[in-house]
BATORLUM-372353 format. One record per residue (C-alpha): residue in one letter; x, y, z. Coordinates in steps of 0.001 Angstrom, whole numbers, plus 524288, in hexadecimal, padded with zeros to 5 digits. Each point is the difference from the previous one (the first is absolute). Example, Ala and Ser with C-alpha at 12.3 -4.5 7.8 and 13.67 -1.06 7.14 Angstrom:
2
A8300C7EE6C81E78
S8055A80D707FD6C
This chain:
388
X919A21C5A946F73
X7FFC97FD6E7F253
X8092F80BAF7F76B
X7FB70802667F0BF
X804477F7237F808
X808B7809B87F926
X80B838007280B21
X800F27F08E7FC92
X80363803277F2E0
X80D9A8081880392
X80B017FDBD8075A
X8058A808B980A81
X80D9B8073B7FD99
X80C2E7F5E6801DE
X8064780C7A7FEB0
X7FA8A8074D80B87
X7FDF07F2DF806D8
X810247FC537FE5B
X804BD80E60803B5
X7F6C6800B480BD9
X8062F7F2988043F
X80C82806777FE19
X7FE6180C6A80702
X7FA6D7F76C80BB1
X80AF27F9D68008F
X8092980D327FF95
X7F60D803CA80D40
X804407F412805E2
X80FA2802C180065
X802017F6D87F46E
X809EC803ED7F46F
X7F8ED801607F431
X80569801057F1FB
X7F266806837F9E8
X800597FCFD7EF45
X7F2D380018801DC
X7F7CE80E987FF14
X7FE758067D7F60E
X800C180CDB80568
X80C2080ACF800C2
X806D0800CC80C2C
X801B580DF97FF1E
X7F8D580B43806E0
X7F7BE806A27F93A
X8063F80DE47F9D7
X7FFF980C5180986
X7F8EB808B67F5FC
X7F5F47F5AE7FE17
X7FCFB7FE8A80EBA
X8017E80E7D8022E
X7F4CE803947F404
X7F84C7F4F5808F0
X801578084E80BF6
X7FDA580CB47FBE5
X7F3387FA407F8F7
X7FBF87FBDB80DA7
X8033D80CE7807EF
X7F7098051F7F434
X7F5E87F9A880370
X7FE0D7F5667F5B4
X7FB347F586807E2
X7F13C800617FA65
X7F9417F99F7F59E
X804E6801707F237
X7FB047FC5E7F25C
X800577F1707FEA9
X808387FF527F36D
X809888082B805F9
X8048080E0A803B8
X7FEFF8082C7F1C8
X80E28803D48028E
X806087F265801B4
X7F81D7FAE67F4A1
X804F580BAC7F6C4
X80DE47FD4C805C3
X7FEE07F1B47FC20
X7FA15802CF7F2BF
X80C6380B2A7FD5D
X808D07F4F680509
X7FB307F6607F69F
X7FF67809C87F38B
X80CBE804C0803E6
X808787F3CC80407
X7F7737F5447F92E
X7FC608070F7F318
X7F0817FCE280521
X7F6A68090C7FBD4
X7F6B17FE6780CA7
X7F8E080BA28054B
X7FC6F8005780DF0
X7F2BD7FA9C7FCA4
X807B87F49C7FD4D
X8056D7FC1C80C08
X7FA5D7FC6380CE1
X806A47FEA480CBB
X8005F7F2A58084C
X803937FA6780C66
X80D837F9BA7F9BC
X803F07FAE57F22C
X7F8597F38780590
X7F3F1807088020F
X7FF988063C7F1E0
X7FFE47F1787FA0A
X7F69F7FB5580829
X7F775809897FD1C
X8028B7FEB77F165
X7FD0F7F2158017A
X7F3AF8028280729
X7FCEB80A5A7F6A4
X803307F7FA7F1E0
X7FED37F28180335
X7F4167F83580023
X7FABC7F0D580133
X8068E7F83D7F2F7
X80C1080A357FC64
X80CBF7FB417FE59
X80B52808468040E
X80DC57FAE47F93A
X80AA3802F580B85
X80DCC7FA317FDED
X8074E7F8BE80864
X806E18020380895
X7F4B980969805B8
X7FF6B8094A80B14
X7F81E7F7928090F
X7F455807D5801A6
X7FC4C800DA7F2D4
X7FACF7F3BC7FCFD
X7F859801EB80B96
X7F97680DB87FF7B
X7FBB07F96A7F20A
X7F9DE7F49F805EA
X7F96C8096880B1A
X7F8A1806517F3C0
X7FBDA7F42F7FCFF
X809617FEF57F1C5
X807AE7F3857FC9C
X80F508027A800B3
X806F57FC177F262
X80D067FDB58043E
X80C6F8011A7F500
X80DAE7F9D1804C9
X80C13807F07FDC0
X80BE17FB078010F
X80DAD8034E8064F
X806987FC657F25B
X7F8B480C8C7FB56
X801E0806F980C28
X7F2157FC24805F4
X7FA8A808717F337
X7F43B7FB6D7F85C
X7FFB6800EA7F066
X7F794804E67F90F
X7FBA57F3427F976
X7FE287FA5C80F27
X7F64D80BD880102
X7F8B57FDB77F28B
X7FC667F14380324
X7FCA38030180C18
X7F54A809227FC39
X7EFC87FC797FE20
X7F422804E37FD06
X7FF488010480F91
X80BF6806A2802C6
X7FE6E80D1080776
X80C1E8066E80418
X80E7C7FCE4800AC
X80696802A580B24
X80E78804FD7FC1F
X80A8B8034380A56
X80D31804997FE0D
X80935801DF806FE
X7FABD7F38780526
X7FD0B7FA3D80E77
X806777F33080130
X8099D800DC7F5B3
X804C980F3A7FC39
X7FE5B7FD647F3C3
X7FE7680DA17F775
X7FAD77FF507F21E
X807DB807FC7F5DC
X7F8A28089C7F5B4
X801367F5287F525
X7F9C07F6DB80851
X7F4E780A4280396
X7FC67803417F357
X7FECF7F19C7FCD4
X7F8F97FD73809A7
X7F6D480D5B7FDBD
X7FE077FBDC7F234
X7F8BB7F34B80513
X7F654806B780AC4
X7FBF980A247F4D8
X7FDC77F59C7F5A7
X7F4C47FAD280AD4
X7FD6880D4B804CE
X803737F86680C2F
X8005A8086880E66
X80DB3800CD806AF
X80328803A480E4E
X80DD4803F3800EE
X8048B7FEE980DA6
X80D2A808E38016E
X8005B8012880ED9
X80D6E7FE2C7FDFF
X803E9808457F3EE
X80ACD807928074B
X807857F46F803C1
X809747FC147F584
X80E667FDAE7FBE9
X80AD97FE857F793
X7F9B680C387F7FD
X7F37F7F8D47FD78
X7F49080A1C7FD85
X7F28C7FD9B80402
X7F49B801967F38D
X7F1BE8005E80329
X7FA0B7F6507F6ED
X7F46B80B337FE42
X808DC806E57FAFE
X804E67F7317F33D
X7F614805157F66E
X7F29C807AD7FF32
X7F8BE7F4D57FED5
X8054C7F81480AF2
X7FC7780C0A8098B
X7F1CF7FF24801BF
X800FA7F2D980196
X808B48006480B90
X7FE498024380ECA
X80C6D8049D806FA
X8006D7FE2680E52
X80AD68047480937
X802B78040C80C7B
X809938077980A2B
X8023C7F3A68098E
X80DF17FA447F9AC
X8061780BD77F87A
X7FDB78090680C6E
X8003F7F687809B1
X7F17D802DF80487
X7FBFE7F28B8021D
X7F747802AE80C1B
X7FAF280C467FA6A
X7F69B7F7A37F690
X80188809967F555
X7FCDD7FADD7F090
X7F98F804127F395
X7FAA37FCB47F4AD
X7FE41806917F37B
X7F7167FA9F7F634
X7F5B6803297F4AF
X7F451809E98092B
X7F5F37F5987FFD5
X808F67F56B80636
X8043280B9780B7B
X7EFD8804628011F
X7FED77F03A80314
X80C067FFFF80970
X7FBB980B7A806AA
X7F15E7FB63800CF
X8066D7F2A280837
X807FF808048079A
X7F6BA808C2803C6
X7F8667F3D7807DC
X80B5D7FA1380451
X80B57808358066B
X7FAE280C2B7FAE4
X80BE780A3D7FE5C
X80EAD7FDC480127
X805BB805E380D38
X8000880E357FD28
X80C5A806C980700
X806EE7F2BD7F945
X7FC96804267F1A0
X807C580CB98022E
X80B067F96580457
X7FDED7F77C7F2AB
X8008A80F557F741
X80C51801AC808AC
X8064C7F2E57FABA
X7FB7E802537F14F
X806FF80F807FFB6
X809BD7FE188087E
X808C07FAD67F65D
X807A77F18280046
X80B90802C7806FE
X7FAA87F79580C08
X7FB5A7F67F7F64F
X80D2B7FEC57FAF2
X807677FF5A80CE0
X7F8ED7F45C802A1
X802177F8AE7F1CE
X80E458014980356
X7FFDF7F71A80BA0
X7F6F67F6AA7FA03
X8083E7FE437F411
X8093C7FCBE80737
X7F89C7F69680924
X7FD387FA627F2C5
X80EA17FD9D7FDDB
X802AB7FA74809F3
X7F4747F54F80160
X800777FB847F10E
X80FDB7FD8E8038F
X7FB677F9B380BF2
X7F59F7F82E7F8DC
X805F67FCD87F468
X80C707F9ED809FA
X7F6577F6548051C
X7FFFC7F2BA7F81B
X7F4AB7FBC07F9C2
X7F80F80D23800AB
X7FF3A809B17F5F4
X7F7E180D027FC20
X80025809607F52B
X804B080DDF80290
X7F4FD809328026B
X7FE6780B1C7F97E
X7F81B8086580A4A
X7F8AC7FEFC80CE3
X806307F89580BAB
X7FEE47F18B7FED5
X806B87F54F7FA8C
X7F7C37F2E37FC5F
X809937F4738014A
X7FE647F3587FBC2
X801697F5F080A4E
X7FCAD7F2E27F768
X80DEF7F97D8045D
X7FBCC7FF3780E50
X7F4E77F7AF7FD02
X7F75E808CC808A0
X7F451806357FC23
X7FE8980D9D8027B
X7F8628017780D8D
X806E07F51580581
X80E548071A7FC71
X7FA4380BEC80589
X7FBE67F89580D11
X80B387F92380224
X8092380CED7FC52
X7F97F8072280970
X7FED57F5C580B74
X80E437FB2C7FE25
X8091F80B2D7FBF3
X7F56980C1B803DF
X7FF18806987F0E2
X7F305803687FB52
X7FDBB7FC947F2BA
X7F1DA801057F93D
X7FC7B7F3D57F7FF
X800017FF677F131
X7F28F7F7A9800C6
X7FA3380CAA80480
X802EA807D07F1CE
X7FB4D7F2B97FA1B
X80E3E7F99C7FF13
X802617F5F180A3A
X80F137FFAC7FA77
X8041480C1780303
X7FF08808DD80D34
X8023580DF6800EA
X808F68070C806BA
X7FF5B80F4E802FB
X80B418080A80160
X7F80C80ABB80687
X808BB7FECE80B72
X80E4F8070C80459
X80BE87F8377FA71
X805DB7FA4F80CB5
X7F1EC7F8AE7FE2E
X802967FB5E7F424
X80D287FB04800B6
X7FC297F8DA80C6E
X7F2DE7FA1F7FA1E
X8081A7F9C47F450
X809207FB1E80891
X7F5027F859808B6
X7FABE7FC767F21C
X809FA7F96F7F979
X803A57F95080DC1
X7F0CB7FB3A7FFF2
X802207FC6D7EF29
X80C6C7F7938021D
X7FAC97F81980B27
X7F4A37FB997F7E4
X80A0E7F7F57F700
């Protein structure tokens, strides 16, 4: 059987492929340290699941508009006026199957044959992909740990052409946590509107942050910058609602009457009873949000000591999310093959750096309890020193 050409063209998710391996091994009696998902290991909030429930007992289990339920997308559109100082509407924002979702259909949506999307690097590691699936050529633009994995503004100018379509922006940032600061944003703002130049702003995880670092919505730096910018988020990291496959996007109406139009002939609506579990999350206020920020800061703690202890490695402090992106040039090991033989020989899951498009790095989650943690370093640095 011959597949289309296009599956060729991507590669499947080391993530996903790494933390199935892993939980395979937990099934089979083995002790796993797990670095590796990217996913909260907390329940999902009471009121959340209870709003969920009663939604069901209700009866809404049919059919529902497929950019969303009018109340969540009002909800999202008061969140983002009110929290991100974004003047969306509900006619703005459309309702997906997961933050993932909402930038695939964007890409499928925006891109076409012979557009360039700029994305820096270190990238989430579907991005490059969902581009590539639309059939657009991935510009890639290296950050670099000495600047906290951030891109300048000058990296962004030369990397822009007559062909480029969209940047993809992303902070706090999956691999490295890195957050940009308001200085940075506006710099970086004043380049996409000098090239009236499209930005998706991923802020799935917007909520996680420390050491009194605030999150800004680049949308939000200036008028002009606004229109120009897509903002898509979702309730999977902040809520812990990873397996509810709840995201959105808010964007300019014509982008969302495209969106919509795709995901009307391809998953149709977003699970209905789920979406009112989503209005639960976004007025039920952040205390849940911020019981769980205070265990992972200090999960954070704990593995930058831990790393940081280990000679020859090295990481900058991350500002937000859950990760740390550590630089593992002293073993002499790429990335996948550190990750294989960490896994085979001391039983931690690690993801490999070659996946965000830096094979000298991997990155490790802390999205795990802190007996995990402590134990995980421990097997690492025993794996690090008898490399030497």
């Amino acid at each position: 059987m011959k597949l289309a050409a296009r599956v060729g063209q991507v590669k499947p998710s080391i993530t996903l492929i790494i933390s199935a391996q892993a939980k395979a091994m937990k099934a089979d009696g083995v002790d796993v340290c797990s670095f590796s998902a990217g996913e909260p290991d907390f329940d999902t909030p009471a009121h959340i699941k209870d709003a969920a429930k009663k939604a069901l007992d209700e009866g809404k289990t049919k059919y529902g508009p497929a950019p969303g339920e009018p109340l969540l997308r009002e909800a999202i559109a008061h969140k983002l006026r009110t929290e991100n100082n974004l003047p969306y509407n509900a006619e703005n924002v459309m309702v997906t199957n997961g933050g993932k979702h909402s930038l695939y259909n964007l890409m499928m949506a925006l891109i076409e044959p012979g557009d360039e999307v700029i994305i820096p690097t270190p990238y989430w590691l579907s991005y490059p992909e969902m581009v590539i699936l639309a059939g657009g050529t991935p510009v890639f633009v290296d950050a670099i740990a000495a600047n906290n994995y951030k891109i300048t503004p000058d990296q962004l100018e030369a990397a822009i052409t007559d062909k480029t379509k969209l940047f993809i922006f992303n902070s706090p940032s999956n691999p490295t946590g890195a957050v940009y600061h308001p200085a940075e944003l506006e710099a970086i703002a004043a380049v996409l509107v000098e090239h009236q130049l499209l930005v998706v702003a991923d802020e799935i995880y917007e909520k996680i942050l420390y050491d009194g670092v605030v999150h800004q919505s680049i949308g939000s730096v200036s008028k002009e910058i606004f229109p120009l910018t897509i903002t898509c988020n979702g309730f999977a990291k902040g809520f812990a609602m990873t397996g509810w496959r709840l995201g959105y996007t808010a964007a300019p109406i014509e982008i969302i009457k495209g969106m919509t139009t795709i995901q009307s002939h391809s998953t149709s609506n977003v699970c209905t009873f789920a979406q009112f579990g989503a209005i639960a999350a976004l007025q039920g206020g952040l205390e849940c949000v911020d019981k769980m920020l205070i265990s992972f800061a200090q999960r954070r703690l704990a593995m930058l000591e831990g790393v940081r202890n280990i000679p020859g490695l090295s990481c900058p402090s991350p500002d937000g999310a859950f990760y740390l992106f550590v630089d593992i040039t002293s073993t002499g090991l790429d990335s996948l093959s550190f990750c294989k033989q960490l896994l085979e020989e001391k039983q931690v899951a690690t993801i490999p750096g070659v996946a965000f498009g830096n094979d000298d790095c991997v990155r490790l989650s802390y999205a795990t309890d802190l007996g995990t943690v402590e134990k995980g370093i421990k097997r690492m640095t025993d794996f690090v020193k008898s490399l030497s």
